[in-house]
N, C-alpha and C positions, 0 to 999 in steps of 0.2 A: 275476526277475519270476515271479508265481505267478498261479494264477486257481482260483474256486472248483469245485466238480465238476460244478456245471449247466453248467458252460462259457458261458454266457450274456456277452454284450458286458460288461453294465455291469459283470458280475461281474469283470472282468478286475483284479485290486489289485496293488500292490506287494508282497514280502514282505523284510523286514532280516535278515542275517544275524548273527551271534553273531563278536563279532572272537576272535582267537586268542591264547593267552597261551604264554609258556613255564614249565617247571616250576621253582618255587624252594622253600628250606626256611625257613619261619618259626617252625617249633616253635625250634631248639635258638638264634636269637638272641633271641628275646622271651625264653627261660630266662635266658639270661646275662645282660640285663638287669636283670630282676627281682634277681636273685641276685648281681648286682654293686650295684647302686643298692638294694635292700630286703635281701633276706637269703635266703640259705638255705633256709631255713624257709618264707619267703613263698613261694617259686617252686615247693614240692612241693605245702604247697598248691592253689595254683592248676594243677596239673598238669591235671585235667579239660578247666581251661578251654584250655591248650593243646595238650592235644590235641584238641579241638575245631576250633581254627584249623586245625591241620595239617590235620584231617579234609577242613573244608571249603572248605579251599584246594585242596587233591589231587582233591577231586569236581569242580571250577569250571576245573580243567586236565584233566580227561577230554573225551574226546566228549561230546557232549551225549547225557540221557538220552531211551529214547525218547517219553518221558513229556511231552510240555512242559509240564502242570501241576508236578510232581516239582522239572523245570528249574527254571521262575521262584520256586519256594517255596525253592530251595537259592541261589539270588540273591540271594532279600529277605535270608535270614537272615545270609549271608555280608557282606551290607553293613552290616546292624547291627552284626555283628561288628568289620568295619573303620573302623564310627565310633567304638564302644569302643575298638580298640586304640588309633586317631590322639589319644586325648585322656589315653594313657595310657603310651604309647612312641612319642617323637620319633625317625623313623626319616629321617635324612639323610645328607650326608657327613661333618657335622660329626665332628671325634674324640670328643666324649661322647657323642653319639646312637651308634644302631644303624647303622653305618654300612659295613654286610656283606649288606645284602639289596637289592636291583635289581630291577626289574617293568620286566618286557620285552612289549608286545602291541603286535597286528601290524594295516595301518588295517583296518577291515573291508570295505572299496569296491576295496581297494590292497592285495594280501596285500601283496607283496613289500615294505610299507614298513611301518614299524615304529619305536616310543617305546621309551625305557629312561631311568629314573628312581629314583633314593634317595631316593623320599618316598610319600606312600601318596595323595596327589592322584591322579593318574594310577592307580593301581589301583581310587579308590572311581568315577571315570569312567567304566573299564571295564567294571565290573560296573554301573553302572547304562544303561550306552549295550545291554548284551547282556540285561539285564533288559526296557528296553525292545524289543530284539529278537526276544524271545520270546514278549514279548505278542501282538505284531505277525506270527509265526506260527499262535498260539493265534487270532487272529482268523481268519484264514483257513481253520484247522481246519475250521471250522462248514459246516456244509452253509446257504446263504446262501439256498435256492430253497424256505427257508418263513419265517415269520413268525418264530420262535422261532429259528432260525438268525442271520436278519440280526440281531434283539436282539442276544444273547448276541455274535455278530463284534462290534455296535458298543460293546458294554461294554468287551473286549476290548481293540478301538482306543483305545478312550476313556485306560485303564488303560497301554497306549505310550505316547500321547502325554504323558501326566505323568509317565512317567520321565523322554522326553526332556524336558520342562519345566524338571522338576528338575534333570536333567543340567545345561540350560543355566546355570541361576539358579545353584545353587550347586557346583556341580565344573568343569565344563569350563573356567570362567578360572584357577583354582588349578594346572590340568593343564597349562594352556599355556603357563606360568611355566618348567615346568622344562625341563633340557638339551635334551633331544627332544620332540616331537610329532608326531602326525598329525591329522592336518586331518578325520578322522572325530569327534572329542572335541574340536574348535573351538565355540565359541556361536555360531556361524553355520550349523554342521551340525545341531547340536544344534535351533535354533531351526528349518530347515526340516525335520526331520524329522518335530517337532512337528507342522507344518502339515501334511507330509502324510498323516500318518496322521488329524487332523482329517478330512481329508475324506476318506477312506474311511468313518473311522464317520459323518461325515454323507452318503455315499452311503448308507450301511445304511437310517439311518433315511428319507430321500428314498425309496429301495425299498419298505419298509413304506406309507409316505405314499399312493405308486400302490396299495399293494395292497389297502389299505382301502377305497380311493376317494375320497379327500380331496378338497376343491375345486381346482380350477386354480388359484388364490391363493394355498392354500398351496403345492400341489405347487409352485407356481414359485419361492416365498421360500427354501422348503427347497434346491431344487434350484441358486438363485443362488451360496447360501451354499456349497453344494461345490465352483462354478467358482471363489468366491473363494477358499480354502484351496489349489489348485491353482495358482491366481492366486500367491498368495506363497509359496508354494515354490518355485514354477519362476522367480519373480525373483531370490531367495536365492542357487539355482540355478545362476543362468546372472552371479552376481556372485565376486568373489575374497572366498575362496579358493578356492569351491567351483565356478567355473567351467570347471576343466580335471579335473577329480576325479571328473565320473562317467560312466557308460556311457553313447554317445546314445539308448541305449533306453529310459531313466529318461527323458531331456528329452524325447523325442517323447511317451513314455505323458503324463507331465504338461501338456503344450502340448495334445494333442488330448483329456484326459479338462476340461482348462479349456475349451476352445472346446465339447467338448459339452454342461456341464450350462449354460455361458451360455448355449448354443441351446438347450437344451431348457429353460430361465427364459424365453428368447422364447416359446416356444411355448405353454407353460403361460398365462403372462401373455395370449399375444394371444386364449387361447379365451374367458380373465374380459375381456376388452377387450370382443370378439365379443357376448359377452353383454351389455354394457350398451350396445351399437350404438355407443361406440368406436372407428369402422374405420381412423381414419384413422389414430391411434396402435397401433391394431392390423397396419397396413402396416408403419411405420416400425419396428415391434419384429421381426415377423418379417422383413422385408428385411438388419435388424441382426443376427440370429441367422444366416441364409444366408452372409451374407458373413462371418460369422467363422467358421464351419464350410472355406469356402472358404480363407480363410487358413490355417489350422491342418493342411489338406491340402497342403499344399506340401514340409513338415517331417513324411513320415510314416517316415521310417528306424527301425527296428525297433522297429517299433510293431506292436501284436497286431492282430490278422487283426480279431478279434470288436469291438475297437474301431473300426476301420474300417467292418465291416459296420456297426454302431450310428450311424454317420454318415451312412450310406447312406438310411437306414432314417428317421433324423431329417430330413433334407435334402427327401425323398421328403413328409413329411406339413408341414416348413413352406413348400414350395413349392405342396403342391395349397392348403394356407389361406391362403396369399398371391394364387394365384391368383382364392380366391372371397372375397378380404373386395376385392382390382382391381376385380372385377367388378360387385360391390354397388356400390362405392364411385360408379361411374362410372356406374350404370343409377339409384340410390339420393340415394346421401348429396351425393355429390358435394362433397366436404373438401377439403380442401387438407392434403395430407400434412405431418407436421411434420420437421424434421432432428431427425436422432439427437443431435446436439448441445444443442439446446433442451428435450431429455423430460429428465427426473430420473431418474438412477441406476435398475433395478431393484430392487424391494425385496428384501432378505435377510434370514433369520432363520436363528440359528444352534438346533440342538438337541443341540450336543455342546460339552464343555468338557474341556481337559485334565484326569484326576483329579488330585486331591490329596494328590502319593503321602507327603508331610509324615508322615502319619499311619499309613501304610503303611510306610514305612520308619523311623520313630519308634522310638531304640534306649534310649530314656532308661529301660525299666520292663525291661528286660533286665540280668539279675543279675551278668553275667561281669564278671571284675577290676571286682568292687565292692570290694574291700578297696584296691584301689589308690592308688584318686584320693574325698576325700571332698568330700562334697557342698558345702562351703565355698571350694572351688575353682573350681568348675561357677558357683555363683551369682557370684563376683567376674569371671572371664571375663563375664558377662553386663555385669555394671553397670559393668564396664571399655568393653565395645562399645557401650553405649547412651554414654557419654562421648564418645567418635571420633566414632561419628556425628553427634551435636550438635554440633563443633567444625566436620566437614565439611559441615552441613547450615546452619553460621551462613554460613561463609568461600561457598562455592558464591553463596549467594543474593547477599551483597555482589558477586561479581563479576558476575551478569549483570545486578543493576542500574546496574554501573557502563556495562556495556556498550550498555543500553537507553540510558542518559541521553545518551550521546556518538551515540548514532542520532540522539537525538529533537534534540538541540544542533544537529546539521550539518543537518539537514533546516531546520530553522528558517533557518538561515543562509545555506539553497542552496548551500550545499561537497558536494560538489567539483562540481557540475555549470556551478556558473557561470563557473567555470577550465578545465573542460570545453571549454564556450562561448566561450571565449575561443580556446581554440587550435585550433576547430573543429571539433571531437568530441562537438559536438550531438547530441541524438536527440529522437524525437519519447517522450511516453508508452507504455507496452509498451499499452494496448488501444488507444489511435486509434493506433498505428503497425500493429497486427495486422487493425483497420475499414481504413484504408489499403490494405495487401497482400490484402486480399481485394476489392477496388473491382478493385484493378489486375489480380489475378488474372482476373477475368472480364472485363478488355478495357478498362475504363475508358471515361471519357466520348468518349472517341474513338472508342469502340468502339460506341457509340448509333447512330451514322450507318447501318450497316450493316443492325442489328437493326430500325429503323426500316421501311428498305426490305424488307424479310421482312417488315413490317405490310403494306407496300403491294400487292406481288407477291400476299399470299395474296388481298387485299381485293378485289383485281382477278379472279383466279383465280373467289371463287365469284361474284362479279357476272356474267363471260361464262359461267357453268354457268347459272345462274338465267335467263340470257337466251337464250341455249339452249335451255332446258326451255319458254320462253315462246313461242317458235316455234316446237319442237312440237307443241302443244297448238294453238296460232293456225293452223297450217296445216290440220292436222284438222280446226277448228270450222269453216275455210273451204271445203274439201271437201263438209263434212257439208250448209252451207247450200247450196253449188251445186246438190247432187245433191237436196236437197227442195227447191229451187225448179225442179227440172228435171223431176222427176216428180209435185209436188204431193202428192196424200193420196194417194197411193203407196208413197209414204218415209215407214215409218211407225216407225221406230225415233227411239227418242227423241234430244233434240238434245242436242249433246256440251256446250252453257253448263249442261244439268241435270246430269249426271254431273262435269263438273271442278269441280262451284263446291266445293267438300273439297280440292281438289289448292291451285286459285285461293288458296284463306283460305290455306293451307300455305306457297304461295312470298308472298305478300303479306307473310307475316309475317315469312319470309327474309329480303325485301328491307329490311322495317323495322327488322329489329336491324342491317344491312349498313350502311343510313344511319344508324342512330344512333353505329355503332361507328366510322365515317366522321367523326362527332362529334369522338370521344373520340381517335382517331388524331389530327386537328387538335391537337387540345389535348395531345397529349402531345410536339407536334412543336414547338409553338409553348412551348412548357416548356423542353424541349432548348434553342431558339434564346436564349431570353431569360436561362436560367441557363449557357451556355454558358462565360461569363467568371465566373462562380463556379465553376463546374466542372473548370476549367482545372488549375486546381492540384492536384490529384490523378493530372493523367499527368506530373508533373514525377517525375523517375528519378534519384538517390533522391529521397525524399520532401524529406528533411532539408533539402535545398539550397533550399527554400520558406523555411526560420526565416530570422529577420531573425541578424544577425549580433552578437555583440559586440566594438566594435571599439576600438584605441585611439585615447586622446583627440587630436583633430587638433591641439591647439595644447598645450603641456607650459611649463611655467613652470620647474621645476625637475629634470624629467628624469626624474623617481623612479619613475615607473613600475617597472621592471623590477624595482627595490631591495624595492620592496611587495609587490612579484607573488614574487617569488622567498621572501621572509620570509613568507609565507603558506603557499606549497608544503611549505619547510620545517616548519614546525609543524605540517601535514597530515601527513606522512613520520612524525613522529614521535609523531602520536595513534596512527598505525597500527602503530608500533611499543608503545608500548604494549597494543593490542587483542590483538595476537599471544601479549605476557608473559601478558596476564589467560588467552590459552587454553593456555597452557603450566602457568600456577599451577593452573588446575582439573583437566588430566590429571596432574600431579605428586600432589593431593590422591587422586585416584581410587586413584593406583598406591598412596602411602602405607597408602591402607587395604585395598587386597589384598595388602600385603606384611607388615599388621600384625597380626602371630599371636606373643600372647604367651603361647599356653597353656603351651609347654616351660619359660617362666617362672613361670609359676604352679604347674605339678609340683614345682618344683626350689627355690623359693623358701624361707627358713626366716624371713623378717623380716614386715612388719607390709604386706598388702596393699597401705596407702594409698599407703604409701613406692614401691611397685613404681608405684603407677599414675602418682603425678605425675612420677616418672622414666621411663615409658613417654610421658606422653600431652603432654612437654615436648618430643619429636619435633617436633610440629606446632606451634611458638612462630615457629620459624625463617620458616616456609609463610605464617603470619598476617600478620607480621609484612612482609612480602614484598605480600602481596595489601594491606595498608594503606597502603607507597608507591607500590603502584603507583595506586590510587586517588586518589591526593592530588598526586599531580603532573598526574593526567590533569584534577583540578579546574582547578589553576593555568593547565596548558595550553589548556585551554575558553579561560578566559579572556583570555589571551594571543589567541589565533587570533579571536576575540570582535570586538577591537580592531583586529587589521590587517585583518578581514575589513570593520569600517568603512571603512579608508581604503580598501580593493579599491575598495567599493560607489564611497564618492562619488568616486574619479578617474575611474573606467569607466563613471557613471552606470550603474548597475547597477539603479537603480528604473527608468528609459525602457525599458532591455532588457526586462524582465521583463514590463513592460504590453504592449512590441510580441511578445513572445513568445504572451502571453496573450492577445491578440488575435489574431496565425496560427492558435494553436491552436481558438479557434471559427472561422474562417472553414475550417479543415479540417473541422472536424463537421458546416460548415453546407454544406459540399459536397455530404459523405458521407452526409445526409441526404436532401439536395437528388435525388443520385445514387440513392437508396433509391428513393426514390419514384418517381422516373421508370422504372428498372430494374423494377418492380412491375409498374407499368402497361404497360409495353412486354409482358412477361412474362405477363400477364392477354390484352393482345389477340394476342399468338402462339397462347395455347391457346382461345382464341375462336373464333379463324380457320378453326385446326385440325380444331375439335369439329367445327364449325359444314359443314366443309367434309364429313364424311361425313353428315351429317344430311341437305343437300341433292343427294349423290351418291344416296342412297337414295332421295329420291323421284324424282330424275332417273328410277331405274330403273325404275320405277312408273308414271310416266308413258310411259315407252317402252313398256312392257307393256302401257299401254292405249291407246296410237298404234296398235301393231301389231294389237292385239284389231279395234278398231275398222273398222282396213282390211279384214282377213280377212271381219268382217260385211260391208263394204260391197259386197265382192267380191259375196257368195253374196247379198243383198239386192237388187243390180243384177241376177244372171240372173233371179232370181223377177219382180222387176216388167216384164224385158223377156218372159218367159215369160207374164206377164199378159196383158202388153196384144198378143201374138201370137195369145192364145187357146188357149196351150198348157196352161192348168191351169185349175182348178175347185176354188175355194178357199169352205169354207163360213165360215160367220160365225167361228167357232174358232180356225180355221186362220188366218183373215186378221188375226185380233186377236193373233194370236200373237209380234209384232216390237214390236206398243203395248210388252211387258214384259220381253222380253226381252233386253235388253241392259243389261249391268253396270255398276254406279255406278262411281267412280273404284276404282283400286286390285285389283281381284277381277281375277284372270288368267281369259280367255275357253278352257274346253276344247274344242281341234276332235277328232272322228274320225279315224280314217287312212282312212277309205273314201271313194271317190269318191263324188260325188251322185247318189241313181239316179235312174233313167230316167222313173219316174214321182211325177210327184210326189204325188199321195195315199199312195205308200209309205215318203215319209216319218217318218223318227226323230220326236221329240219336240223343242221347240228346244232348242239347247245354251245357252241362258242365259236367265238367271232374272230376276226384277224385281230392281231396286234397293233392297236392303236395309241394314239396317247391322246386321251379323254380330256377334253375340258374340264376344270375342275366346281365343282356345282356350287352356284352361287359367286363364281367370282367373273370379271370380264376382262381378266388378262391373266397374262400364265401365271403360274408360281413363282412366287419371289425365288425360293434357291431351288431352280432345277436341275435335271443331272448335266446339262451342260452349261452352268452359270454356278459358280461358285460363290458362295455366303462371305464375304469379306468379315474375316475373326476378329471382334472385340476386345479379344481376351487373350492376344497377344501381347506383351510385357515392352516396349521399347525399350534398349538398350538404358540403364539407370546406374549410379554409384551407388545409388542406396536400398535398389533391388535384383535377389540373384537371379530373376526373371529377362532373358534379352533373347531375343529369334537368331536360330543360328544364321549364317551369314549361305544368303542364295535362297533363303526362305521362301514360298510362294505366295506366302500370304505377307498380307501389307500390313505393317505396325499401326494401327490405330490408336485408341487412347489407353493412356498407361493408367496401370492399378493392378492389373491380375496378369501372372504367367501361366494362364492356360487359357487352352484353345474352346472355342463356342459349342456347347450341345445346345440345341435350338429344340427346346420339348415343345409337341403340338398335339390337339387331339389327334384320334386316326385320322391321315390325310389317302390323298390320293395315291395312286400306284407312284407315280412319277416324282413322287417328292421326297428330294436326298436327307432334308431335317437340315441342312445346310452344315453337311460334316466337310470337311477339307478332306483331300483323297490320301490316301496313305499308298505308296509304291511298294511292290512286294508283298502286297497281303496274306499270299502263299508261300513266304520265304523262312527264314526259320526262326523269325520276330516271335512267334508262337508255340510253344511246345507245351503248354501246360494240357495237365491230365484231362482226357474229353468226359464231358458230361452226360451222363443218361438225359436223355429225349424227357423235355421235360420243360414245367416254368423254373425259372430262378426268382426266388419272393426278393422283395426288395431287401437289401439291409436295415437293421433298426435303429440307422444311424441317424442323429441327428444334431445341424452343423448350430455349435453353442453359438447363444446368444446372449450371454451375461455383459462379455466383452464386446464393445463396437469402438475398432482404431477410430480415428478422425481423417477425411481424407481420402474414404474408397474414393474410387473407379465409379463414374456413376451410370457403367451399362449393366448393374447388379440387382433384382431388387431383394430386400433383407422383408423375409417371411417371419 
């Protein structure tokens, strides 16, 4: 593991190292070659050219230079080299080959393990696997902590990962043909290496992205695309062969550099959410990024410090914007959170692609042992491979049609399910058996009885708080009237019905939604009761045991059941045995043509091409030939199975099965719909109740503030009129008018002094309260959204539905907005102003006999400890909800 020199989190990358070879001699066997198989003559010739090879074979067995530009430029050329030689000296065990030279390198992840091979697969591997090694240093080179740094790293990466590309595509399966291997030059190493160097270069450019200032849109698509490349590596990864094969500091780097740019795609994403007032999918992405940050910390064994910090640091900014799109959502929008399941994928855009090192590594315009092999060679190997491949490109397609057809035959047929059904190895469909286990998951309709009673306990709950509050308030105004009927134009402070009629409209309006939701509880009870025997079916354990059965025929004339049933089985047994031949003949075709290298024949040939090819490409007559019976019996066999699966049907009445099947099957939907819905509504008046229940704790406290305000006046009002009529004060006009005003309208907290009252009273202060006002509200530059004379238009009214017991009785005041929930809005805020109703709809009769329940001691009521489940989430709220 390596990191740039900013040291910086993101900077933290991989870096591959160069596998190891041992020394061997290739000059003096390519000589004997030549000079056995051409002449003399030819081999001094080309002496240049071998010493060449020996050159840069001896440089590629050194240490590496400290150049790594010098390095990868003495790779390419060495590879070209090796594809000149492979097309020009067969070097195997064979006795006419070169059959004296061996390449021995060591894994690069696993010194201690090591290939060794007599062919030059495995060496042209090598050097491209260390090729791509060295890029992948060369990236890292760059100083990353500017613009022109991360460029150049991501070109770099770019130029790795098309080696390994290459590696995979065309060497690594050649390589792993022969006697040894190592599992660093497998296509599966090959191929995740690829990926992750992908996403380093697309971290580069992600870098870049922040650093210009790109929009959150893109930063996010950029940023997706790097946890995917991480994403499939670390799957590759953590698959055989490469699951025991590398250091756990590779899995942790990749497992938390995936969970980071996921989170930080959340983050990005929820700022462009934020912007178009989005919140509610702005929740659900960052709560989605949190928790996979959280995951990904579990698995941090040597993993870099600096990626840690960067998790810290992420964690840190998608929790405070989690916390203010809650907070909007809930003073605001008021949405209905969606599941992570239901959004669509984040978007990805990729800005990096393996190069295409084809062209890079292109040794066709390079001169060496040109005298050797002429050009009429080269082109015949061509038009030989374009031949195989049409032969394997005809045969492959015949087998997977043949394989589709025996799909699409047995489905039509209902095999093998209905022999399934027979011996009781039913199922339901994989998505209503998954709507099923998620019913059951969260309690099932058994489980309604419960949740019901949580309707009722809260329903209760704020009824005695509202009645509460109404005896406070009633005992006060009864006070208030004693004491002005006791001292007459004395008591000059105003009377407490002008000051509560704000608080009055407030709980009125409490009470109004508490009956209406009184309503909607009815009706969701009475939903329960009456769907209860459709609903039934759904706590049955397992589900399965609901399907009707297929049984045998009660009455048998001839017995044969068994004889049918059984000749039926058989023929199934032996379509399957055929499925199996058809995937045997298509890996046979694949291997035939990675084992079909006729170029040592093409060197060596002295006769007339064609002759070579149709005795090469007669190989695959045998293979054809093989794939056409197996196809043609599987016709016959359709057929056959076709016919006893008639006599199945009509002994077992297999057309009744299938209607009574298909008929459990809707009465499960219609449960599980039935269940939707009621789970909704139950679910709408928990967080009703809820909301509802601090909306009216709040003004509870409000009103106690101004019970106790009140008292305090009445105290110090009482000495002064008793000091009046004693003859102990001398009150001029001013003075005596001074109680007309001041005392506080609802809500406004009364300030006393700490001093006691002096002695005389013309030395008094000024009064401590002011007329009744309606106060601007601090901080804002227009009134309250729901004042007492503007009513809060209810969200959470139900529009009349077939498929909800939820609809406003008819003359309603309030206007049906969007449907999902049958109850009425509690609007929770912090402590607001005197003047603000919480935006309850008024309730008529407040003082009527809607309320009788037993009054409560003076006092708080603690919240309930209820809390509205979240196992289950229907599809489909109301999205003025949001889901905490």
């Amino acid at each position: 593991m390596a990191s740039s020199a900013s040291g910086t989190a993101t900077h933290v990358m991989l870096a591959i190292f160069e596998k190891k070879t041992t020394q061997i001699d290739l000059y003096r066997p390519l000589r004997n070659y030549i000079a056995f198989n051409y002449s003399e003559r030819e081999a001094q010739n080309l002496e240049d050219d071998l010493q060449t090879v020996k050159q840069l074979r001896s440089d590629v067995e050194r240490q590496p230079d400290p150049s790594l530009t010098t390095r990868r430029d003495l790779l390419q050329n060495y590879f070209k080299t090796l594809c000149l030689v492979e097309t020009r000296f067969p070097i195997s065990p064979d006795k006419d080959h070169i059959n004296t030279v061996t390449f021995v390198w060591h894994d690069a992840f696993k010194n201690k393990q090591k290939a060794s091979q007599q062919n030059i697969h495995l060496e042209k591997a090598a050097v491209l696997f260390n090729l791509g090694a060295v890029y992948s240093q060369i990236g890292l080179s760059y100083d990353r902590t500017t613009v022109d740094g991360r460029r150049q790293a991501s070109h770099a990466f770019i130029a790795a990962a098309g080696a390994f590309a290459f590696l995979r595509d065309n060497a690594a399966t050649k390589a792993s043909i022969g006697s040894s291997t190592t599992v660093d030059l497998s296509v599966e190493c090959a191929g995740m290496l690829e990926r992750l160097i992908l996403a380093q270069a697309q971290e580069c450019v992600f870098e870049n992205t922040i650093a210009k200032g790109s929009t959150p849109g893109v930063c996010a698509k950029i940023s997706r695309q790097v946890g995917l490349y991480y994403e499939e590596a670390l799957v590759t990864c953590n698959a055989p062969p490469l699951n025991q094969h590398f250091d756990r500091a590779w899995i942790s780097h990749m497992q938390l550099k995936a969970a980071l740019f996921y989170a930080e795609a959340c983050y990005r994403y929820g700022l462009e959410l934020h912007e178009k007032d989005e919140i509610a999918e702005e929740i659900a992405r960052l709560k989605s990024g949190i928790s996979a940050l959280s995951e990904a910390k579990k698995n941090t064994k040597g993993a870099a410090a600096q990626i840690l910090d960067a998790i810290s640091k992420l964690e840190v900014n998608l929790n405070r914007n989690l916390e203010r799109a809650v907070k909007e959502n809930d003073r605001v929008y008021l949405m209905r959170v969606p599941s992570l399941g239901s959004l669509p994928p984040l978007p990805a855009f990729s800005m990096v692609k393996p190069l295409a090192m084809s062209e890079v590594l292109d040794a066709s315009k390079e001169k060496m042992f040109a005298s050797l092999v002429p050009d009429s060679s080269a082109k015949a190997l061509s038009r030989y491979t374009e031949m195989v491949d049409d032969i394997i490109r005809t045969q492959a397609e015949k087998l997977q049609q043949a394989s589709e057809l025996t799909r699409v035959r047995l489905k039509e047929m209902d095999l093998p399910e209905s022999i399934l059904a027979l011996e009781g190895n039913f199922t339901l469909p994989t998505d209503l058996k998954e709507d099923v286990e998620a019913v059951q998951l969260c309690g099932g309709p058994a489980g309604l009885e419960a949740e019901l009673q949580q309707l009722r306990d809260l329903k209760r709950v704020n009824q005695e708080i509202l009645v509460h509050i109404e005896e406070l308030l009633q005992k006060e105004a009864r006070e208030d009237a004693q004491f002005r009927s006791q001292f007459g134009t004395r008591w000059t402070r105003p009377q407490s019905s002008t000051l509560t009629k704000n608080l009055q409209d407030r709980l009125n309006r409490f009470a109004g939604n508490l009956k209406q939701a009184a309503d909607s509880d009815a009706r969701i009870e009475r939903s329960v009761r009456e769907h209860s025997a459709l609903m039934s079916i759904l706590d049955r354990r397992p589900i399965e045991s609901a399907l009707p059965t297929l049984a045998r025929p009660i009455m048998s004339l001839d017995a044969n059941e068994d004889a049918i049933l059984g000749a039926l089985k058989q023929s199934l047994r032996q379509l399957e045995t055929l499925g199996a031949q058809r995937a045997g003949l298509e890996d046979m075709l694949k291997e035939m043509k990675r084992k079909d290298d006729i170029l040592p024949k093409l060197m060596t040939s002295t006769g007339s091409y064609e002759d070579l090819f149709r005795k090469e490409i007669s190989k695959y007559d045998n293979i054809s030939e093989d794939i056409a019976h197996n196809i043609e019996a599987q016709e016959q066999l359709l057929l056959q199975i076709q016919a006893q699966n008639d006599e199945f049907a009509a002994i077992f009445n297999l057309e009744d099965y299938k209607a009574s099947r298909e008929k459990c099957y809707k009465q499960i939907q219609a449960a599980i719909a039935k269940f939707r819905e009621i789970k909704e509504n139950i679910n709408e008046g928990l967080k009703f109740y809820v909301t509802l229940q601090d909306a009216i704790t709040n003004v509870k406290q409000q009103c106690s503030d101004f019970v106790m305000t009140r008292n305090i006046q009445c105290k110090e009002m009482i000495e002064d009129v008793h000091k009046q009529m004693a003859g102990l004060s001398f009150q001029d006009t001013k003075t005596t008018g001074a109680y007309d005003n001041n005392y506080p309208s609802v809500g406004h907290q009364a300030q006393r002094s700490g001093s006691q009252q002096p002695t005389d009273p013309r030395s008094q202060t000024p009064p401590y309260y002011h007329p009744p006002e309606q106060p601007a509200m601090a901080g804002y530059s227009h009134p309250p959204p729901y004042s007492s004379t503007q009513q809060m238009p209810s969200p959470y009214i139900v529009p009349p539905q077939p498929t909800s017991p939820y609809a406003p009785q008819a003359g309603s005041p309030y206007p049906p907005p969007q449907a999902g929930s049958p109850y009425p809005p509690p609007h929770t805020q912090q402590q607001p102003p005197a003047n603000h109703d919480y935006g309850q709809p008024a309730y008529p009769g407040w003082r009527g006999p809607y309320y009788n329940a037993h009054a409560q001691q003076p006092g708080s009521h603690p919240r309930p400890p209820y809390t509205i489940p979240g196992q289950y989430r229907p599809p489909q709220q109301g999205g003025y909800y949001s889901q905490q």
